[in-house]
N, C-alpha and C positions, 0 to 999 in steps of 0.2 A: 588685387587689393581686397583685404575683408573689408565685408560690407558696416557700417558702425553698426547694427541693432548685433552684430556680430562679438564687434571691439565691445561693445560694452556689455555682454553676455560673460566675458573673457573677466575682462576687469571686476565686472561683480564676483565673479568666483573665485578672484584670486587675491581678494579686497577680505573675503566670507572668510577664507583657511588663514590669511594672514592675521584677520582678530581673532580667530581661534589659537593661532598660534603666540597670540601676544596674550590672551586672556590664561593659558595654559604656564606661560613663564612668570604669569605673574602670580598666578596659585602655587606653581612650586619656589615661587623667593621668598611669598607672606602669607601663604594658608590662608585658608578656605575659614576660617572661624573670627566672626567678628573683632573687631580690637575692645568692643567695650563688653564683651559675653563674659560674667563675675563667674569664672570657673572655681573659684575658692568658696561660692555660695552652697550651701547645701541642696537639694530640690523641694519641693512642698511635700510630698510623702515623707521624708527626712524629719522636715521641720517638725511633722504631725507627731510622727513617732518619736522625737524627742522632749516633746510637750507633753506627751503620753506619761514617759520614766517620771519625766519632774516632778 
């Protein structure tokens, strides 16, 4: 019979790849990019340069 500081050596490592493996399913369902990142936004160099033309 394994010893427990054993069992639970075991458990933590299969505890570690399982939330890697859930954290991994759950980037390839909803990506990696914020929900609230205003991708339609221009960036601040953008902005400058178009304050520039005006």
């Amino acid at each position: 019979m394994a010893s427990p500081t054993k069992k639970k050596k075991v458990r933590k490592l299969i505890k570690k790849a399982r939330a890697g493996a859930k954290r991994k399913n759950a980037n390839r369902l909803h990506g990696t990019t914020q929900a609230n990142l205003p991708l339609t936004v221009p960036n601040a160099g953008e902005r400058a340069s178009l304050k520039k033309r005006a």
